[in-house]
C-alpha positions as protocol buffer text, in pm:
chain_id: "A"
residue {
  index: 1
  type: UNK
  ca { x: -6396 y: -1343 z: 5394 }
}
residue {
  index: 2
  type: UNK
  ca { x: -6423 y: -1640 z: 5598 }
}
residue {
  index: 3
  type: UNK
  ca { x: -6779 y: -1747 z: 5797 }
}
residue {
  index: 4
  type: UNK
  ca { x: -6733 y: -1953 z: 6073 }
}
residue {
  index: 5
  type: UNK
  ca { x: -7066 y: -2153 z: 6191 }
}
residue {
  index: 6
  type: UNK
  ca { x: -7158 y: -2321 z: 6530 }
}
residue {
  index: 7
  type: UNK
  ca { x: -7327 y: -2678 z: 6498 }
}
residue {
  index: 8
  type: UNK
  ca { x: -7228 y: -2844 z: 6794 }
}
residue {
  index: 9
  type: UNK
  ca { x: -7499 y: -2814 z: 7026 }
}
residue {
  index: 10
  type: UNK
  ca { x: -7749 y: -3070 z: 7144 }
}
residue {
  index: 11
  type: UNK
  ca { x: -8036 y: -2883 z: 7112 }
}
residue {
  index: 12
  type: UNK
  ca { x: -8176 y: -3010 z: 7439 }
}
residue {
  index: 13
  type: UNK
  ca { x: -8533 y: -2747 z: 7435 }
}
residue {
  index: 14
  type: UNK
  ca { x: -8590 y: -2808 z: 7082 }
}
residue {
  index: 15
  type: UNK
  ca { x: -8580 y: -3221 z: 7133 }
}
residue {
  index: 16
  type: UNK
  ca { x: -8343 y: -3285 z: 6861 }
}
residue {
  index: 17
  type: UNK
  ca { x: -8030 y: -3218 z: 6633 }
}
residue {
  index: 18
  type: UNK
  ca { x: -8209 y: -2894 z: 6497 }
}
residue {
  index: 19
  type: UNK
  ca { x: -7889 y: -2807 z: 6333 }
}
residue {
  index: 20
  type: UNK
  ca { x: -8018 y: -3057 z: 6063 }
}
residue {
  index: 21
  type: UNK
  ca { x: -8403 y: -3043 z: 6059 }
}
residue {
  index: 22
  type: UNK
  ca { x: -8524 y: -2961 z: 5750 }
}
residue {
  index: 23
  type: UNK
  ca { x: -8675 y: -2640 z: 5705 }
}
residue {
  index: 24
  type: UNK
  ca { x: -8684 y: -2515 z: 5388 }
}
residue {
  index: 25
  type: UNK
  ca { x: -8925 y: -2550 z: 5123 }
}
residue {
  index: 26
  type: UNK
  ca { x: -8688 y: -2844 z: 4952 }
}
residue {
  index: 27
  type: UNK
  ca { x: -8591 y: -2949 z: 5304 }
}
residue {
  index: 28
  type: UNK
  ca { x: -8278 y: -2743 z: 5348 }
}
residue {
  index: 29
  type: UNK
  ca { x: -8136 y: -2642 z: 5726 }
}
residue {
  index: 30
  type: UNK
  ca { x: -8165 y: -2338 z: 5820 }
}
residue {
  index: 31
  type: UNK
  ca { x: -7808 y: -2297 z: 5825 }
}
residue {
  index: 32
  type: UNK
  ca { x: -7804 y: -2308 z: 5381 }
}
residue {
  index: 33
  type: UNK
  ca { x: -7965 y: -2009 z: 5431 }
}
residue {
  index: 34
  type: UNK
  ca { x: -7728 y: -1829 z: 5625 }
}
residue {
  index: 35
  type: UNK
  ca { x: -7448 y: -1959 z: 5392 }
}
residue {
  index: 36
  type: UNK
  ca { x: -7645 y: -1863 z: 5086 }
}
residue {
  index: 37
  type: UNK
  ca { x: -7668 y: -1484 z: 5223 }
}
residue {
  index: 38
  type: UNK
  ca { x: -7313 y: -1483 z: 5328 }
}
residue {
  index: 39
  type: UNK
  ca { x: -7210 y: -1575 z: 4962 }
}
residue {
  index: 40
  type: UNK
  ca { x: -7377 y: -1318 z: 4769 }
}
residue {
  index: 41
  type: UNK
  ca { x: -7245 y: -1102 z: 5030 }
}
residue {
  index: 42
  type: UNK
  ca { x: -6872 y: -1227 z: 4906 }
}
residue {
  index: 43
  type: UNK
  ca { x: -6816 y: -1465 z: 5180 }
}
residue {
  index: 44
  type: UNK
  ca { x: -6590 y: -1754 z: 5005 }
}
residue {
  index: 45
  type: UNK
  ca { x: -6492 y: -2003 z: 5333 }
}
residue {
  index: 46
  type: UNK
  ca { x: -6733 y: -2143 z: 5532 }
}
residue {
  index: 47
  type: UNK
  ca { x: -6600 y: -2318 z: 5795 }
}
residue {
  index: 48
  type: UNK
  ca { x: -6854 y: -2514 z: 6036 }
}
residue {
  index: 49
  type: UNK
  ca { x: -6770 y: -2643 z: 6436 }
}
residue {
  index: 50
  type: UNK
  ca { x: -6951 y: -2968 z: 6457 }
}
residue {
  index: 51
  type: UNK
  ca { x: -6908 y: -3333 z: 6706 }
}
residue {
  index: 52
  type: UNK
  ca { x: -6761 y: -3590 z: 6570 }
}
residue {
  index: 53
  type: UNK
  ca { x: -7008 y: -3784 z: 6416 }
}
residue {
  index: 54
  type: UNK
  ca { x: -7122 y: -3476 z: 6207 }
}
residue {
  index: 55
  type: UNK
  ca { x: -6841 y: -3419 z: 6048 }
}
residue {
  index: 56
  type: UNK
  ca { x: -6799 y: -3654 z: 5699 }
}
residue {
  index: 57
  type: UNK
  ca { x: -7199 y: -3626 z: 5658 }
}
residue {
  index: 58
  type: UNK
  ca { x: -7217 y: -3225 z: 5685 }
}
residue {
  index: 59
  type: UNK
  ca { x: -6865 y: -3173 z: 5437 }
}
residue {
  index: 60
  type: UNK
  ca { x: -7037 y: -3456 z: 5206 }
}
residue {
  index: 61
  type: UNK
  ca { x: -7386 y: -3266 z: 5210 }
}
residue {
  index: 62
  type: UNK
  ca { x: -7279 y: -2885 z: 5178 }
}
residue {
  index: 63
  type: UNK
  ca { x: -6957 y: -3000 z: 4888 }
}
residue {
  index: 64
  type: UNK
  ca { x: -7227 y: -3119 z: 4674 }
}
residue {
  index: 65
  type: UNK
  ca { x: -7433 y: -2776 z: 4710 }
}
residue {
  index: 66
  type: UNK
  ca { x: -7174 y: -2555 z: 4746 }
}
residue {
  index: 67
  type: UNK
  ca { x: -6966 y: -2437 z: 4420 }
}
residue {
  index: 68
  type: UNK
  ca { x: -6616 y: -2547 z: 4424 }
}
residue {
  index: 69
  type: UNK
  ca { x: -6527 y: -2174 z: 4439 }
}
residue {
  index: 70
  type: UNK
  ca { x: -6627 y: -2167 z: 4798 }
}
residue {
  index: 71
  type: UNK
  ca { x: -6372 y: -2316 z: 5058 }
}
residue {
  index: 72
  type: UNK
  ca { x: -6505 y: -2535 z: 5276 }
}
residue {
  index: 73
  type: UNK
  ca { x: -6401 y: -2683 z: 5586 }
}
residue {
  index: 74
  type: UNK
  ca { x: -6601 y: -2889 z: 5900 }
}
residue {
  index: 75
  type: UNK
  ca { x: -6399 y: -2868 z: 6194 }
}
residue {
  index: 76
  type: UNK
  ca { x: -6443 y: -3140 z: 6556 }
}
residue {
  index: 77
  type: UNK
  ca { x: -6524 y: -2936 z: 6868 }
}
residue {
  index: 78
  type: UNK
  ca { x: -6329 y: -3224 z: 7067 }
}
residue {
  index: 79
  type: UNK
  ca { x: -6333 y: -3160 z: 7423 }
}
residue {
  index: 80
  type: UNK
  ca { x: -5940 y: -3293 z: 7464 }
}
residue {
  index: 81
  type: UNK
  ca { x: -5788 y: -3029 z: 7255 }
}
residue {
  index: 82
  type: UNK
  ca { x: -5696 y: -2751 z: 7457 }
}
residue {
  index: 83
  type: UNK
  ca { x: -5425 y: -2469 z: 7491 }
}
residue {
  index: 84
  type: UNK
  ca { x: -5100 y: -2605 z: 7630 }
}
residue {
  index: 85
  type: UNK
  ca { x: -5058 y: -2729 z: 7970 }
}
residue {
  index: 86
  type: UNK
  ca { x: -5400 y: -2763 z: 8036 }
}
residue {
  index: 87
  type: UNK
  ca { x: -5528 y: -3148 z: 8058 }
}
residue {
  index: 88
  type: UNK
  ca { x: -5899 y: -3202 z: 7963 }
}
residue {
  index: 89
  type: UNK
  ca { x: -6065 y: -3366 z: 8282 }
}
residue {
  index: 90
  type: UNK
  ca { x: -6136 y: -3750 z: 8244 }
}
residue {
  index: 91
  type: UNK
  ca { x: -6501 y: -3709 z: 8357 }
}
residue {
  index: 92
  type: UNK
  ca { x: -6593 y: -3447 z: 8127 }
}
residue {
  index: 93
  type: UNK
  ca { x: -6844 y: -3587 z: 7796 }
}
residue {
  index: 94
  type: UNK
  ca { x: -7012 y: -3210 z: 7742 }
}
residue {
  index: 95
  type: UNK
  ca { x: -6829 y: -2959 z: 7524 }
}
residue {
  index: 96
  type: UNK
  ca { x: -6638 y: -2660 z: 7682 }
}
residue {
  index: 97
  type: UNK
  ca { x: -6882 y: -2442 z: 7516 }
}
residue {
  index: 98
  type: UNK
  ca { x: -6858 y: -2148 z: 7260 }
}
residue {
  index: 99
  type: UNK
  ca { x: -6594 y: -2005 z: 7335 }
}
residue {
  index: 100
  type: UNK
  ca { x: -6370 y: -2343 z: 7286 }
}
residue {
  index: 101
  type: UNK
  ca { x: -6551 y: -2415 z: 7000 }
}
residue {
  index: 102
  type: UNK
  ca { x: -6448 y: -2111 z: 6788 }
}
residue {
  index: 103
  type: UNK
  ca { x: -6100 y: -2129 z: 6916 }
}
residue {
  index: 104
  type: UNK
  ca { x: -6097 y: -2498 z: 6765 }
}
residue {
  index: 105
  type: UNK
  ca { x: -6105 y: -2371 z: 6419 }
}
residue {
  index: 106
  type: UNK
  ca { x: -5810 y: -2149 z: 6472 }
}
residue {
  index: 107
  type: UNK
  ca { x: -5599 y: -2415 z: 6254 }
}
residue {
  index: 108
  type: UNK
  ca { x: -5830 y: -2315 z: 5965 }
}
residue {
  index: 109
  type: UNK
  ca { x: -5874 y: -1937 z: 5985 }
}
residue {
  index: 110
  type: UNK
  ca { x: -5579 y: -1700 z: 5948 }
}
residue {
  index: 111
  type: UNK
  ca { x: -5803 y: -1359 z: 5850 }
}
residue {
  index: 112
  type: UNK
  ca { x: -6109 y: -1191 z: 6015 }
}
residue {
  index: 113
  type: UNK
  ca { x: -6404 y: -1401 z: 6021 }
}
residue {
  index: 114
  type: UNK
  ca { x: -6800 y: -1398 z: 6124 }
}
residue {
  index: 115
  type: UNK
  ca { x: -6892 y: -1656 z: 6383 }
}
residue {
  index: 116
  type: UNK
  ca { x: -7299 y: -1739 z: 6367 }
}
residue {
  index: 117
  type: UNK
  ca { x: -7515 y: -2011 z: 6494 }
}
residue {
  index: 118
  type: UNK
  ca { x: -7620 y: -2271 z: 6288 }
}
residue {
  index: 119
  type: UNK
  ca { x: -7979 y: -2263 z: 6383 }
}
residue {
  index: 120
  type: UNK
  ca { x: -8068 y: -1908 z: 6373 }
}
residue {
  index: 121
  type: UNK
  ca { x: -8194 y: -1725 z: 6071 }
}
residue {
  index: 122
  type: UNK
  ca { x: -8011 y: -1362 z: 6033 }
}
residue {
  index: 123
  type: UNK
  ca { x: -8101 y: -1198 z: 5678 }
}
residue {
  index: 124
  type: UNK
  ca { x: -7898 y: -1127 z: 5401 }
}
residue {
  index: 125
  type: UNK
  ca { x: -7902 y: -731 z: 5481 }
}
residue {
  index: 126
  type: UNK
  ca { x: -7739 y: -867 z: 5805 }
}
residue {
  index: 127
  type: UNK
  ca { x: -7423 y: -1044 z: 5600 }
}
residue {
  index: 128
  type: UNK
  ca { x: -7460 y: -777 z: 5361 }
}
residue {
  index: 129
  type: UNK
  ca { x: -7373 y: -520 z: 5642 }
}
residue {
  index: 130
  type: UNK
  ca { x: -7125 y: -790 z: 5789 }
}
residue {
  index: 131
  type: UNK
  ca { x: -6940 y: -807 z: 5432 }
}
residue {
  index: 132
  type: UNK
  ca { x: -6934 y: -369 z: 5444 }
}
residue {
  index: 133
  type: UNK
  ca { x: -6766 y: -374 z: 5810 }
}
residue {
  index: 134
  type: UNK
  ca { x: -6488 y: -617 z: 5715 }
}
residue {
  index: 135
  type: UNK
  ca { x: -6384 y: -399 z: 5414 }
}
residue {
  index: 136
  type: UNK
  ca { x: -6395 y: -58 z: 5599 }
}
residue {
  index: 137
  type: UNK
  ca { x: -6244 y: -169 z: 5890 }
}
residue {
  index: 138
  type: UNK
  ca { x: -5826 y: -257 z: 5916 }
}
residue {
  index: 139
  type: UNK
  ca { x: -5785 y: -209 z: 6296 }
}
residue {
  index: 140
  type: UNK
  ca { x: -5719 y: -532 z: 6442 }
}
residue {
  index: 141
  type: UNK
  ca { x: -5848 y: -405 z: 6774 }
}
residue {
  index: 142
  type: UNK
  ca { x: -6137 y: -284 z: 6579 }
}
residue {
  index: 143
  type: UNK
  ca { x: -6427 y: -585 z: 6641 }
}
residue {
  index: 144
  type: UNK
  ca { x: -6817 y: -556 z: 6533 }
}
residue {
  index: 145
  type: UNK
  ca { x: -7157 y: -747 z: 6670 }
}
residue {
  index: 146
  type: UNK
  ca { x: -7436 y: -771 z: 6391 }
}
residue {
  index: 147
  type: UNK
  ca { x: -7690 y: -666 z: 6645 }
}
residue {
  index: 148
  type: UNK
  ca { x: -8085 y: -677 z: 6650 }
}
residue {
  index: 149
  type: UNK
  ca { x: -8357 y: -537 z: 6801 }
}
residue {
  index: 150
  type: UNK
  ca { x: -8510 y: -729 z: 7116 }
}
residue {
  index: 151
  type: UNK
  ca { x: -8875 y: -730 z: 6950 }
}
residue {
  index: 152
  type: UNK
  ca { x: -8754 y: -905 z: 6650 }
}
residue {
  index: 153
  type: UNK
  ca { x: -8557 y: -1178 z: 6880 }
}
residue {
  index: 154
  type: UNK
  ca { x: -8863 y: -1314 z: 7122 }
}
residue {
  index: 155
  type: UNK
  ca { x: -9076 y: -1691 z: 7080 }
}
residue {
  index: 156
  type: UNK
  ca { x: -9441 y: -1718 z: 7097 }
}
residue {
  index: 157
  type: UNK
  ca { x: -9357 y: -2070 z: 7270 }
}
residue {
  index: 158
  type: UNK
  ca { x: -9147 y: -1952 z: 7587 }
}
residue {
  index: 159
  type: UNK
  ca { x: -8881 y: -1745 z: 7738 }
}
residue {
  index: 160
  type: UNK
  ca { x: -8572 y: -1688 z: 7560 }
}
residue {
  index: 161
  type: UNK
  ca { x: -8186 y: -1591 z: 7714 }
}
residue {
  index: 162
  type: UNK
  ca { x: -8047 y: -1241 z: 7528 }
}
residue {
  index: 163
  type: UNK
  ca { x: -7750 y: -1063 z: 7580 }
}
residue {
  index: 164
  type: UNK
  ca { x: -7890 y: -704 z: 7622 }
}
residue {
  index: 165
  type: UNK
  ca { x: -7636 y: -457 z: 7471 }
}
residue {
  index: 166
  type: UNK
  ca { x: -7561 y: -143 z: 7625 }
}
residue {
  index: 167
  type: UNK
  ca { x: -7456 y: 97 z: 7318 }
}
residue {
  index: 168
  type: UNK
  ca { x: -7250 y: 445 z: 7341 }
}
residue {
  index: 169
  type: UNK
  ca { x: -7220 y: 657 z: 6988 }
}
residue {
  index: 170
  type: UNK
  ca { x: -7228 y: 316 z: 6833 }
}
residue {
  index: 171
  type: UNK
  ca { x: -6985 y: 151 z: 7023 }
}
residue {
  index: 172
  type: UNK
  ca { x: -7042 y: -155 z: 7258 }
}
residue {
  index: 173
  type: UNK
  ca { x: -7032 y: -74 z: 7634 }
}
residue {
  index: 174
  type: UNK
  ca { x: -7158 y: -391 z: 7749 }
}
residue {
  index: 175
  type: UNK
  ca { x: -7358 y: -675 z: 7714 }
}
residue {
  index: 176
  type: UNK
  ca { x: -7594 y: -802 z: 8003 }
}
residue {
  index: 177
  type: UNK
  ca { x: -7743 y: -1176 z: 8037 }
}
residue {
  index: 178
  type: UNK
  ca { x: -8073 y: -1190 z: 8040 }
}
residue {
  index: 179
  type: UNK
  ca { x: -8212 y: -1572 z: 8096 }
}
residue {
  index: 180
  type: UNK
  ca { x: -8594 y: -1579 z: 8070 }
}
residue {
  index: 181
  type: UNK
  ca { x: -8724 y: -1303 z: 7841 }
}
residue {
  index: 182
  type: UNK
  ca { x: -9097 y: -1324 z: 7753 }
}
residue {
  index: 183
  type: UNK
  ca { x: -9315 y: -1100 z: 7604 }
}
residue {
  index: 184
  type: UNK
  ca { x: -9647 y: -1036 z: 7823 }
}
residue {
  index: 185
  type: UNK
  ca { x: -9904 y: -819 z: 7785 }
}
residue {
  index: 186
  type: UNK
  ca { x: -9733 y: -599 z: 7572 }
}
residue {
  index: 187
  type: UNK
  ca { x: -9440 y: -614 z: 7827 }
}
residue {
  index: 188
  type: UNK
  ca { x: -9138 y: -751 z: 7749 }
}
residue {
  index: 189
  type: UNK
  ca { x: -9011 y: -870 z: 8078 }
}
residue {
  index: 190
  type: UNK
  ca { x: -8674 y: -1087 z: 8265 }
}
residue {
  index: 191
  type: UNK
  ca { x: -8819 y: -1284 z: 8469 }
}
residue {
  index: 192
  type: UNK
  ca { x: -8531 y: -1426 z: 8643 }
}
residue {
  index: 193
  type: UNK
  ca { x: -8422 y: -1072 z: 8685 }
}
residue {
  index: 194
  type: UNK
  ca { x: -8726 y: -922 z: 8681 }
}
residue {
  index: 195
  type: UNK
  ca { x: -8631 y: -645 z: 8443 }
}
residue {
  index: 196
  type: UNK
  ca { x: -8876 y: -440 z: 8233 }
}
residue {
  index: 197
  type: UNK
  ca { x: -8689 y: -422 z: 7883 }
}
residue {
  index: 198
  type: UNK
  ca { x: -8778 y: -179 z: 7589 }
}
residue {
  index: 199
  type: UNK
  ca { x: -8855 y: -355 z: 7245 }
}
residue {
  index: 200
  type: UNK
  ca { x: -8531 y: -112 z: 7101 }
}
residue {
  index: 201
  type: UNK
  ca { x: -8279 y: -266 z: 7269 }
}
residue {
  index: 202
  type: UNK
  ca { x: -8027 y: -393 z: 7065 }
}
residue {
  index: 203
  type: UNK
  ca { x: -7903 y: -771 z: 7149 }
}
residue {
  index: 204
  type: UNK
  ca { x: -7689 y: -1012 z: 7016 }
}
residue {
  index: 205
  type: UNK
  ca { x: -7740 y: -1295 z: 6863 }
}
residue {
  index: 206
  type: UNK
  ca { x: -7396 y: -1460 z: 6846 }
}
residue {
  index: 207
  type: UNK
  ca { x: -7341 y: -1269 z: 6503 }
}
residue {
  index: 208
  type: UNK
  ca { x: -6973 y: -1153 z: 6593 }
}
residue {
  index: 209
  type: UNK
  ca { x: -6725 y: -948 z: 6357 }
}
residue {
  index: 210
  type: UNK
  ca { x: -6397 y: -1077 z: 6465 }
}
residue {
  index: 211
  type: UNK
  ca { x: -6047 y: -968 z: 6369 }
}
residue {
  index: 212
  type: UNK
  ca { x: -5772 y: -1269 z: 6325 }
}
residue {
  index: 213
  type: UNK
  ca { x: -5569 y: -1213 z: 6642 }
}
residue {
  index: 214
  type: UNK
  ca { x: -5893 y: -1339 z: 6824 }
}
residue {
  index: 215
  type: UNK
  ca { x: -5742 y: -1634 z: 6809 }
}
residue {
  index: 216
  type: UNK
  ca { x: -5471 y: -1542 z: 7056 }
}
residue {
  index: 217
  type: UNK
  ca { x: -5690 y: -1406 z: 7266 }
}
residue {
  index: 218
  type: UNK
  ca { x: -5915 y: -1680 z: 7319 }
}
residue {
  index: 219
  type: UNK
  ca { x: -5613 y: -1858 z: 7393 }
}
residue {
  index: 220
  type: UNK
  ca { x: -5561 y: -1729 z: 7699 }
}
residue {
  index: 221
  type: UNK
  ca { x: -5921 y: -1669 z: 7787 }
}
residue {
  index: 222
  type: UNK
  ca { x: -5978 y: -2014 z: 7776 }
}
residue {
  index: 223
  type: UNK
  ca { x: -5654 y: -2116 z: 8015 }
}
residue {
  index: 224
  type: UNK
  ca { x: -5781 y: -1851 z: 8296 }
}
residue {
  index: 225
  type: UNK
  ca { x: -6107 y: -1936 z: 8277 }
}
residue {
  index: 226
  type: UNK
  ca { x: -6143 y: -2319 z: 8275 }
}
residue {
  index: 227
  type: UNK
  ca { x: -5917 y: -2314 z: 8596 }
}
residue {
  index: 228
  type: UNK
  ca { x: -6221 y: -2104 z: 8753 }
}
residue {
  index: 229
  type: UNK
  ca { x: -6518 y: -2321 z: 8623 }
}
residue {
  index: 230
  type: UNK
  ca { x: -6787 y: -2403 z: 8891 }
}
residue {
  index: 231
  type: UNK
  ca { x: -6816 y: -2748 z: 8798 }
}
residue {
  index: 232
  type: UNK
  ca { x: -6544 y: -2904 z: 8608 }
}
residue {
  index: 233
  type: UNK
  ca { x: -6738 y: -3162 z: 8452 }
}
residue {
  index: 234
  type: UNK
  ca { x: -7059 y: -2934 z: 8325 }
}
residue {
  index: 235
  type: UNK
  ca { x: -6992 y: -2577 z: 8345 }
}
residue {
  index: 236
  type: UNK
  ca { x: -6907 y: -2389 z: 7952 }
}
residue {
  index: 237
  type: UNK
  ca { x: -6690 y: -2153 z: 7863 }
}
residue {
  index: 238
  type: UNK
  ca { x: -6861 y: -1867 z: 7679 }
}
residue {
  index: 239
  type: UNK
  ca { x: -6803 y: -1660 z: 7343 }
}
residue {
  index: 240
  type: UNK
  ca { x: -6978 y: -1354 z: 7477 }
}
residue {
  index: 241
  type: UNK
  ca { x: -6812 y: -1335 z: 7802 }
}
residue {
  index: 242
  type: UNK
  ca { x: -6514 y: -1387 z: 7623 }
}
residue {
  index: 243
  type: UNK
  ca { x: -6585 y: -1061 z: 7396 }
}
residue {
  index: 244
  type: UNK
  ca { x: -6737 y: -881 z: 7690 }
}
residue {
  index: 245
  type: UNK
  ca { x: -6395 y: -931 z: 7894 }
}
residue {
  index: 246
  type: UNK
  ca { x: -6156 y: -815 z: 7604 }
}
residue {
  index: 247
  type: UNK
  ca { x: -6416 y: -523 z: 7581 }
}
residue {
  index: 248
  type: UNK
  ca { x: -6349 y: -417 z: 7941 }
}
residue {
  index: 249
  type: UNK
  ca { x: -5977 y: -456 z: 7960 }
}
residue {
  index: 250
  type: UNK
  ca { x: -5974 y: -241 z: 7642 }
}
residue {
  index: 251
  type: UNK
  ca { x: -5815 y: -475 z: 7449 }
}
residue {
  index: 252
  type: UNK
  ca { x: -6060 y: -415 z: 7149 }
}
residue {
  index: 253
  type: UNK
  ca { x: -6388 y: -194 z: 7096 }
}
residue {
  index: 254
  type: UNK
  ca { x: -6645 y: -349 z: 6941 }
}
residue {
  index: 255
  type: UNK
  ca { x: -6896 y: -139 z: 6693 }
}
residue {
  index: 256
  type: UNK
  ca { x: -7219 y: -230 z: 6688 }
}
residue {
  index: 257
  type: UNK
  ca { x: -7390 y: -311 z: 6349 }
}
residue {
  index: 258
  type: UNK
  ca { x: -7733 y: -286 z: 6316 }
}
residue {
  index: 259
  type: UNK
  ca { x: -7868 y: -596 z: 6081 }
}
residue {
  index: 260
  type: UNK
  ca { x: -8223 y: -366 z: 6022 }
}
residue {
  index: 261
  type: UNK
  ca { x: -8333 y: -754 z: 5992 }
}
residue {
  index: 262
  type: UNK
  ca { x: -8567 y: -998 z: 6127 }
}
residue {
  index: 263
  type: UNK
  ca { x: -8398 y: -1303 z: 6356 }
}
residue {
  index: 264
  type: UNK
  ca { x: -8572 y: -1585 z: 6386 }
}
residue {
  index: 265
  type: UNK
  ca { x: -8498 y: -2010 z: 6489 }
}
residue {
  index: 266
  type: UNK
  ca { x: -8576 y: -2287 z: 6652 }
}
residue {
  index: 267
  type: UNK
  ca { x: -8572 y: -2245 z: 6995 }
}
residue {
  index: 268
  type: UNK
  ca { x: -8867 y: -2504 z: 7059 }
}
residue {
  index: 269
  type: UNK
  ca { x: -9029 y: -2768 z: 6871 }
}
residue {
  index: 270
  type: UNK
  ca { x: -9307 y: -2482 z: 6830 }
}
residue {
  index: 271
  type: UNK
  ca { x: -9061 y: -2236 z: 6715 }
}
residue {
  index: 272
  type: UNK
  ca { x: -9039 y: -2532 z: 6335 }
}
residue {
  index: 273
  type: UNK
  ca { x: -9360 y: -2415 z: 6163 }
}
residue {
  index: 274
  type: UNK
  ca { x: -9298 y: -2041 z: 6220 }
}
residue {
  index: 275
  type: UNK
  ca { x: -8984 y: -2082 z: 6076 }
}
residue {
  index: 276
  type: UNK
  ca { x: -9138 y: -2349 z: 5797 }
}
residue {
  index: 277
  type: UNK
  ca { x: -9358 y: -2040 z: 5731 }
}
residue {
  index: 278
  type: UNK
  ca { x: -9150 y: -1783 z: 5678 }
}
residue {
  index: 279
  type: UNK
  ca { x: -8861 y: -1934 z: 5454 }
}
residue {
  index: 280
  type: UNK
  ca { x: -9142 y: -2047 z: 5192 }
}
residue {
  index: 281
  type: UNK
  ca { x: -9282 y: -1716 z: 5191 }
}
residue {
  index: 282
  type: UNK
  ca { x: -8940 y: -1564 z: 5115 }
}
residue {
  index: 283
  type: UNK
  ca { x: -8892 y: -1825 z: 4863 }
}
residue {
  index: 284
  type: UNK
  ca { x: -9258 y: -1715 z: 4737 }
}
residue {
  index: 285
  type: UNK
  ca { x: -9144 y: -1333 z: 4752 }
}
residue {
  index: 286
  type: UNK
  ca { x: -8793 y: -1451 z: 4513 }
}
residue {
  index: 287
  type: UNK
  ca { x: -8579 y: -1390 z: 4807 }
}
residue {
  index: 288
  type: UNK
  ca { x: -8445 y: -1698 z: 4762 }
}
residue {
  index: 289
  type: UNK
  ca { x: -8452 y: -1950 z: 4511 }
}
residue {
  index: 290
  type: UNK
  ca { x: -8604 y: -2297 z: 4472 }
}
residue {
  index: 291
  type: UNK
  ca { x: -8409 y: -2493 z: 4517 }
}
residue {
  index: 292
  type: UNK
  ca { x: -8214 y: -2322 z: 4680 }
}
residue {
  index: 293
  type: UNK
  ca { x: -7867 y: -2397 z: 4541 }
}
residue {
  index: 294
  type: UNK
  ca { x: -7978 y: -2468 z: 4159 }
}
């Protein structure tokens, strides 16, 4: 089973590369952890989308923790490669976005794969449950979302964007954008929308069960859509909306797969001792070992 991992961002709220701040008790990322779950769960490539100038440092530092047993691979989100016939624009520095950035490791990946974020922390249950879908399922139209409950998603330090999943006899119906969720007064709230959302919800977290003709798929997604950006130079091209439009042409069905875990990352600078907190305490509890890849 392959997991594919998202480290190209900029993490422009948090004020820094928090892909690489160190987090654990013996400084690890937060990403090691995610990796370490998704082993014991049977994972055995990892395969990470970085930039450029992330790429010989990140295969250097995970080779040396990683057994050799493990396949590893660090893949360049570059912004010129593209499907055919479409030429990147001369202007553009930022990344296409998610979207592009999984499709980027298609040269790597030939099976069904996870896709997670490098700087959110999911619980091993969550890869556990990941790992059961991937053996029970052989549809290739057949797609799952390792989803979590809303209350267990939200920062003490400001509002937060969620995908809101709509959910039918444990199939995804939809997924709805949320931008500025906060948690006030015991109500969680939109407040660009101005939405009054239950604590149950389920929402996703970029923890996506993909099949290997996803590939293909994003193929074409990205050729429609990057002819129908807003602003050539800034505008992304997303993974969800990606998902969501496969979902509603009935391409694939997605089931969603609740993680029964705790999310949590660094959204803000604030968000670092929270999370400082609670990886020594599951270190403390044996959860994990110290360190972590001895």
């Amino acid at each position: 089973m392959v997991l594919l991992i998202m480290a190209a961002g900029s993490g422009s709220r948090y004020g820094k590369l928090k892909q690489f701040d160190e987090l654990g008790p013996n400084g690890e990322f937060l990403m090691e952890f995610s990796i370490y779950d998704a082993i014991k769960s049977g994972f055995n490539h990892i395969v990470l989308i970085t930039k450029s100038e992330n790429k010989d440092f990140l295969y250097n530092y995970l080779r040396e923790k990683i057994n050799d047993s493990v396949k590893l691979d660090v893949v360049i989100q570059d912004i010129d490669d593209l499907p055919d016939g479409i030429i990147a624009h001369s202007g553009r520095k930022k990344p296409w976005g998610t979207a592009h950035a999984v499709w980027c490791a298609r040269d790597y990946i030939n099976t069904d794969f996870a896709i997670i974020n490098a700087d959110d922390y999911y619980g091993s249950k969550a890869f556990q449950k990941a790992a059961r879908f991937f053996n029970h399922s052989h549809d290739q139209n057949n797609y799952g979302l390792v989803s979590y409950r809303l209350k267990n998603t939200l920062s003490e330090f400001g509002s937060v964007s969620r995908g809101v999943c709509k959910v039918s006899d444990g199939k995804l119906d939809s997924i709805n954008e949320h931008l500025k969720i906060e948690k006030n007064k015991n109500v969680i709230i939109d407040n660009d929308s101005g939405n009054i959302l239950s604590e149950k919800d389920y929402v996703s977290m970029n923890f996506w069960l993909c099949k290997s003709n996803f590939f293909e798929h994003l193929n074409e997604y990205i050729k429609e859509e990057i002819k129908n950006l807003d602003d050539i130079e800034k505008s992304e091209i997303y993974l969800p909306f990606a998902a969501q439009k496969l979902l509603s042409e009935n391409i694939i069905n997605i089931d969603v797969v609740d993680s029964d875990s705790k999310w949590f990352g660094v959204t803000y600078k604030e968000d670092k001792d929270n999370s400082v907190r609670k990886l020594a305490s599951y270190t403390r509890e044996g959860i994990y070992p110290t360190p972590l890849w001895s």
